[in-house]
C-alpha positions as CSV (number, residue, x, y, z in Angstrom):
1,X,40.2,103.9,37.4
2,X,43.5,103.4,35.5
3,X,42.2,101.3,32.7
4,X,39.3,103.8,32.3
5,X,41.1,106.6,31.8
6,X,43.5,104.8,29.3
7,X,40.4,103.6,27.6
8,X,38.7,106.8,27.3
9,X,42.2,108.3,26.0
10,X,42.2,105.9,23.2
11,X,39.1,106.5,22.1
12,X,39.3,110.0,22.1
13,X,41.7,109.4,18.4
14,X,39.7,110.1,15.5
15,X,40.7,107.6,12.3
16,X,40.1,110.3,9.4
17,X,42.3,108.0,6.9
18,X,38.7,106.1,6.0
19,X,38.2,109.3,3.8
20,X,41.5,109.9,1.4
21,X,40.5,113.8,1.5
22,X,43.0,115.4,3.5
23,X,45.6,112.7,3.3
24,X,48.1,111.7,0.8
25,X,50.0,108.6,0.1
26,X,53.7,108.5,0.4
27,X,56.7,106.5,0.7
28,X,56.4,106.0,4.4
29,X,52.9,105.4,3.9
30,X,49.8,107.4,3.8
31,X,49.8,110.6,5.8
32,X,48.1,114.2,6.6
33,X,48.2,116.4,3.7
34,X,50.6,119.4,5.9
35,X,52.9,116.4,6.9
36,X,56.1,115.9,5.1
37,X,58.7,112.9,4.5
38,X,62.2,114.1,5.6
39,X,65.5,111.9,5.3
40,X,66.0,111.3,9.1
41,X,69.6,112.3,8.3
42,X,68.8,116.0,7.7
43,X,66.8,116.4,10.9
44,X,69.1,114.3,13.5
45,X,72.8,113.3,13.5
46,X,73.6,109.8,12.7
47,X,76.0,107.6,14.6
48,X,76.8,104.5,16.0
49,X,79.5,102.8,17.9
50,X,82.4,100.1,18.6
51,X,83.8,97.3,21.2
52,X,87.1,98.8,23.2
53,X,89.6,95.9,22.7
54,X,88.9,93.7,25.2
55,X,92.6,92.5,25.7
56,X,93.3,96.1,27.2
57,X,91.7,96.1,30.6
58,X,92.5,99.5,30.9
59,X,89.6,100.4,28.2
60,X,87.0,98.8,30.8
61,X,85.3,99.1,34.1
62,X,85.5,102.8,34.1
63,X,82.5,104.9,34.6
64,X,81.1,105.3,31.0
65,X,78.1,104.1,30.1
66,X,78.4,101.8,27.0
67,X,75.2,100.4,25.8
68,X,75.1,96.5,23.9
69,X,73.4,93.9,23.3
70,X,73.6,92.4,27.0
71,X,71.5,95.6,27.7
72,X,68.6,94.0,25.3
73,X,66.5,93.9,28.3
74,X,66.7,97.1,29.2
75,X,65.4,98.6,25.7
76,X,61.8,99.5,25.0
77,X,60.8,101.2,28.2
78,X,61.3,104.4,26.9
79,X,64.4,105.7,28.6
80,X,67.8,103.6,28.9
81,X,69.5,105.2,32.1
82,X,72.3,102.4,33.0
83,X,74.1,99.9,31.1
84,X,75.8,96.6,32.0
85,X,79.3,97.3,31.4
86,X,81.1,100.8,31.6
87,X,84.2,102.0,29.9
88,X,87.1,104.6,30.1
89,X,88.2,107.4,28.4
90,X,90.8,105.3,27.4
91,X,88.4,103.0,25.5
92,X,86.7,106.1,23.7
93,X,90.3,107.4,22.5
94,X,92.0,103.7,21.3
95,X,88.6,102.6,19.5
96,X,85.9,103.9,17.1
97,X,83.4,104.6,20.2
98,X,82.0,107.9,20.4
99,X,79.8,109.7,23.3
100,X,76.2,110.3,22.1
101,X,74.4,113.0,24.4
102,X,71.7,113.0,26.6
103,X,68.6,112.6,25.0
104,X,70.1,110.5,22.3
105,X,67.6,107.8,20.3
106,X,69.5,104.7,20.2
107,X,68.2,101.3,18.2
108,X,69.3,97.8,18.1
109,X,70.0,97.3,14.2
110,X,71.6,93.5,15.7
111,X,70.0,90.9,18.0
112,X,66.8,91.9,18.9
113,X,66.5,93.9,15.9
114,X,64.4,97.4,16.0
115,X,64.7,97.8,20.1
116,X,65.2,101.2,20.8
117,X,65.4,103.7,23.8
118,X,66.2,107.2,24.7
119,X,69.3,107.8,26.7
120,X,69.1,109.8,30.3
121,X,72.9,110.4,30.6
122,X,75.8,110.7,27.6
123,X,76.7,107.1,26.7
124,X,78.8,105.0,24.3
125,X,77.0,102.2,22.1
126,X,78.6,99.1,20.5
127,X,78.7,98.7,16.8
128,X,75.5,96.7,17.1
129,X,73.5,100.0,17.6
130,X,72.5,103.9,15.7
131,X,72.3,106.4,17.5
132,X,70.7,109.9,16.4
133,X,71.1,113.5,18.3
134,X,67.7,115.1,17.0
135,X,67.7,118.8,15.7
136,X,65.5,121.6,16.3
137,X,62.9,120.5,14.7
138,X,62.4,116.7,15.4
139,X,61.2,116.0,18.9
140,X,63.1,112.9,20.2
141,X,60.0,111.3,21.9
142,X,58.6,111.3,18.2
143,X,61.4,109.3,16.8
144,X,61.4,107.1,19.9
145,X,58.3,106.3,19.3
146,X,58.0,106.1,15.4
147,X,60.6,103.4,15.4
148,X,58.7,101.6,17.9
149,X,55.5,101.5,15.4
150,X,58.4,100.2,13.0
151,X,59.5,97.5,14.9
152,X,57.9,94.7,12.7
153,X,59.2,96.4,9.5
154,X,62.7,96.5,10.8
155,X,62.4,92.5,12.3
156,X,61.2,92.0,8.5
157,X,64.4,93.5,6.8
158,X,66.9,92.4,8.6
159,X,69.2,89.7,7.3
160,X,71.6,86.7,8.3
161,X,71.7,83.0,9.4
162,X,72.5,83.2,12.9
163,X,72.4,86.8,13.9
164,X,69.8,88.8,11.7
165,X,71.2,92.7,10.8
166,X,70.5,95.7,9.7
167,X,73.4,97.5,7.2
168,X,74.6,100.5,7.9
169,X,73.5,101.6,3.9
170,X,70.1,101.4,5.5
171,X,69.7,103.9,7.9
172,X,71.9,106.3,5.7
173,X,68.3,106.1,3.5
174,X,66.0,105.9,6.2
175,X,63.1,108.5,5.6
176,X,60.6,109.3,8.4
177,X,56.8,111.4,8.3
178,X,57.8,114.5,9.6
179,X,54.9,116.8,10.8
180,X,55.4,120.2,12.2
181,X,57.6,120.2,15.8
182,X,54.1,121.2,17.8
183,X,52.5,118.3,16.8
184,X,55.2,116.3,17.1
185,X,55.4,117.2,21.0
186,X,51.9,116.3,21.3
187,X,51.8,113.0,19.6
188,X,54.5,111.8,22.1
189,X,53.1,113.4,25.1
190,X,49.8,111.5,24.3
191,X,51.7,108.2,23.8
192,X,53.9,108.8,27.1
193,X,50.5,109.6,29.1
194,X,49.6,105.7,27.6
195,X,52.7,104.3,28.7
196,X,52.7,106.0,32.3
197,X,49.1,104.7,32.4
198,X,50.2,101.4,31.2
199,X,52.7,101.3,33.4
200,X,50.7,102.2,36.5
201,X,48.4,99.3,35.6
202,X,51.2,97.0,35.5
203,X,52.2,97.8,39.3
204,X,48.7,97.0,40.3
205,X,48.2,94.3,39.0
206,X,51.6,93.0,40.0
207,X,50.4,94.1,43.3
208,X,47.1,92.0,43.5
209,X,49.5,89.3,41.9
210,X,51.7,89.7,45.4
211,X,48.6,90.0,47.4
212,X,46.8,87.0,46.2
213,X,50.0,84.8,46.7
214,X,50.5,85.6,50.0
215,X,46.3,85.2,50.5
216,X,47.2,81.1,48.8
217,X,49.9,80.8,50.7
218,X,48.1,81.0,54.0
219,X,44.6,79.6,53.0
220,X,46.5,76.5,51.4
221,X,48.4,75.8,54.5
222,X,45.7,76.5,56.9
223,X,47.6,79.2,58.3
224,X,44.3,81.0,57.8
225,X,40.2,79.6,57.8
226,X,37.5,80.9,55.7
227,X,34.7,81.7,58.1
228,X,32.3,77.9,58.7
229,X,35.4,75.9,58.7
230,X,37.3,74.3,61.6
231,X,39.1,70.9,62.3
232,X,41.7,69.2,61.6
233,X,43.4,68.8,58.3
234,X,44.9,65.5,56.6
235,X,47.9,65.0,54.9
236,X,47.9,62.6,51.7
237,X,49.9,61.6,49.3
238,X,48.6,62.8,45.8
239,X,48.7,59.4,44.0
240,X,45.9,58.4,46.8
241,X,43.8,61.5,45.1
242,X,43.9,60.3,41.7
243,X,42.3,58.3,39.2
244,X,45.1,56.5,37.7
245,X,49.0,56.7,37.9
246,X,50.1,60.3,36.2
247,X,51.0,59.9,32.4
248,X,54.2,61.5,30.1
249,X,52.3,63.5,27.0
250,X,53.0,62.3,23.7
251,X,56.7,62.6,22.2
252,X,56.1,64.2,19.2
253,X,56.9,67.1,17.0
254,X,55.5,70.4,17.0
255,X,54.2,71.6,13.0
256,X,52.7,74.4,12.1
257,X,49.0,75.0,13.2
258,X,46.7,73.7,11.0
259,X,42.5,74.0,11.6
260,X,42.8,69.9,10.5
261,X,45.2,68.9,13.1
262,X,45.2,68.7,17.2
263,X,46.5,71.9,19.2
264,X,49.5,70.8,21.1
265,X,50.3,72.3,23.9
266,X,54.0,72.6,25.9
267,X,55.5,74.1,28.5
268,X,56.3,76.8,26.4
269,X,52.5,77.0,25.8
270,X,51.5,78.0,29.3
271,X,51.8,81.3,31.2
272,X,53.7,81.2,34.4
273,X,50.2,82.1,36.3
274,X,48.9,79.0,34.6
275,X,47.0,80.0,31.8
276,X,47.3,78.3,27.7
277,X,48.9,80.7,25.3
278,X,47.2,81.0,22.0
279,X,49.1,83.2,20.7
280,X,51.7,81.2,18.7
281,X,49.5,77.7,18.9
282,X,51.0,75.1,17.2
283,X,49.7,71.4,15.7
284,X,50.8,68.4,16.0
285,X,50.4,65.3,13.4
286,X,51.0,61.9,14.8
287,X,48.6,58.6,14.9
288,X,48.1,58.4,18.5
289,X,47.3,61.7,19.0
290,X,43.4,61.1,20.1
291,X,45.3,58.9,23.1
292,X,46.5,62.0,24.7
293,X,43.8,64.7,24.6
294,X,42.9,66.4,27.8
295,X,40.3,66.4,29.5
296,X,38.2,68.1,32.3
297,X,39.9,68.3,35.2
298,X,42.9,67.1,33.7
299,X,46.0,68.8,35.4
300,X,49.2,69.2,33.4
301,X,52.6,69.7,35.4
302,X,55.9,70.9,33.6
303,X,58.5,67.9,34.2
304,X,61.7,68.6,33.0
305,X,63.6,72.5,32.9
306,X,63.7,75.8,34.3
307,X,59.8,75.9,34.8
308,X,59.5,72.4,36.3
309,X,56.7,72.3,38.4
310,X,54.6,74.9,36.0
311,X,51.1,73.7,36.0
312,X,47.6,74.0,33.7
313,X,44.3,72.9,35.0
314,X,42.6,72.0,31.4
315,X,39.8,74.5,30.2
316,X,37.1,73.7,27.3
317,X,36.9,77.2,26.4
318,X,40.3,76.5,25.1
319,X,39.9,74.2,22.9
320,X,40.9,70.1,22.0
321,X,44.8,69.9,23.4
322,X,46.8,67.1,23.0
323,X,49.7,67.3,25.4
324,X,53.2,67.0,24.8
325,X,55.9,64.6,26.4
326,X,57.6,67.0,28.4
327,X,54.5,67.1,30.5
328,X,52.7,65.0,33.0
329,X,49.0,64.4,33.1
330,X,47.7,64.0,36.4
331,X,43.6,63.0,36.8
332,X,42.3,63.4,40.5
333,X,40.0,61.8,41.8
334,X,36.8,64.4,42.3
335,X,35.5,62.4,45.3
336,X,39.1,63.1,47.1
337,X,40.8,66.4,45.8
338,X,39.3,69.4,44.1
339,X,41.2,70.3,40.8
340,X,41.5,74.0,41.1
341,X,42.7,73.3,45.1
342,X,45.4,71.4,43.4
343,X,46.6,73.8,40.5
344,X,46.4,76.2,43.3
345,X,48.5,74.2,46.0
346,X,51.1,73.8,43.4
347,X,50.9,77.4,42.1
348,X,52.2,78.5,45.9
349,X,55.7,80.3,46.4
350,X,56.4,77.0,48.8
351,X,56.0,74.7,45.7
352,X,57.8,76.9,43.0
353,X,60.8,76.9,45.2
354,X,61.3,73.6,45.8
């Protein structure tokens, strides 16, 4: 029911920019004819932020909210309503912090460049963030969301070796599409109904996720039978189940994807539920590649790091893989241990913790 009615929302948009009638281009791209281009300046006040001196202890643990980058994760859910660290009243009057109200839209211009977030209580932000207090006529929720859609554009722009950033000479620049306020209040209502739907899709299906653990955890362990099945079970060691002794993938390195060379996948490759992740595929270019190509049935376990233990259960629908070094290739035996049963054994909350 959810994702129907966040389909038929989405299609209910009408894409008149096919036909230039009616639109016009501009510097922020090409929009309706009654829409204008403002200077974000003139329609919300710009500010931004500082760090408290940190040798003053007296600046910290107080009970302001002061947004930084250790909040990253926290950004890009729409509203930002605690932060990691708090400060004083001290720290606002010995430092170039300000409060920014309420309501305020705040953006990363730092690490993790063009996250943003509106604020549900007056905070403080470092100097790694802007912070505007929309006028009358710009609705926050439109801002909010207008720098969402130009997230990639500020990722592109930004600058620097180590940390990429946004200058301050920027923003002072920065011009937005500015349609009337009503319109503005209904493009951000329509885009808030998406994310509440989107959001109410992502608790079910976390929920089915929860359900269908517990439902593994007890048909693996025979805590519960599917109906026609009795007995006794076995315990065996794996390396009775399988083919041949498990095998490291190839120690190679990753290049950039090329329709000539082998897909290589890595742990970074596969989704925690156990799934390979196209999205960024990589190549790889090395003369014994064709030695380590999965194949059916082939299981691959993460060896080595924070997801030891991570599994994929090889798929031709995606493709030739060749499998890298911090993996291990493990080929059961079909006449002794189902594949999937295995992925699934290993995919249990009793296996991830150990």
């Amino acid at each position: 029911m959810v994702k129907k009615s966040l389909n038929h929302g989405l299609e209910g948009l009408r894409d008149d920019t096919e036909g230039i009638e009616g639109y016009k281009k501009t510097e922020v791209g090409v929009i309706p004819d009654d829409w204008e281009v403002v200077l974000l300046d003139l329609v919300a006040k710009r500010g931004s932020g500082h760090t408290p001196d940190k040798k003053h202890p007296e600046y910290w643990n107080g009970e302001i909210k002061w947004i930084s980058l250790k909040d990253s994760n926290l950004l890009d859910n729409l509203y930002i309503y605690d932060t990691t660290e708090k400060i004083t009243p001290a720290g606002i009057a010995n430092s170039s912090a300000v409060l920014h109200p309420l309501g305020a839209v705040i953006l990363s211009r730092d690490a993790g460049v063009g996250k943003s977030a509106i604020t549900k209580d007056v905070m403080a932000v470092s100097q790694h963030f802007m912070a505007w207090h929309c006028g009358s006529q710009l609705n926050n929720h439109f801002l909010y969301y207008w720098l969402q859609a130009e997230k990639s554009e500020f990722e592109r722009i930004a600058i620097g070796n180590t940390i990429k950033t946004i200058g301050l000479s920027y923003f002072k620049q920065l011009k937005i599409p500015f349609p009337f306020l009503a319109e503005q209040e209904a493009i951000a209502q329509f885009l808030s109904d998406v994310d509440a739907l989107i959001t109410e899709c992502d608790r079910i299906i976390t929920k089915k996720r929860n359900t269908k653990q517990g439902t593994m955890q007890q048909l693996l362990t025979g805590k519960k039978r599917l109906p026609g099945f009795s007995g006794e079970w076995e315990v065996k060691k794996l390396g009775d189940c399988l083919i041949k002794n498990p095998e490291y993938g190839i120690n190679a390195p990753a290049v950039p994807y090329s329709e000539n060379l082998p897909v290589y996948i890595r742990i970074t490759d596969i989704s925690e539920d156990g799934r390979f992740l196209p999205e960024k595929k990589v190549s790889v270019n090395h003369t014994q590649s064709a030695n380590y190509f999965l194949e059916t049935d082939d299981l691959v376990l993460a060896r080595t790091g924070a997801s030891t233990g991570k599994s994929y259960l090889y798929n031709l629908q995606d493709g030739k893989l060749v499998f890298a070094g911090f993996l291990i290739r493990v080929k059961v035996n079909p006449q002794k241990l189902d594949a999937q049963y295995l992925k699934s054994f290993l995919n249990t909350k009793r296996m991830s913790e150990k």
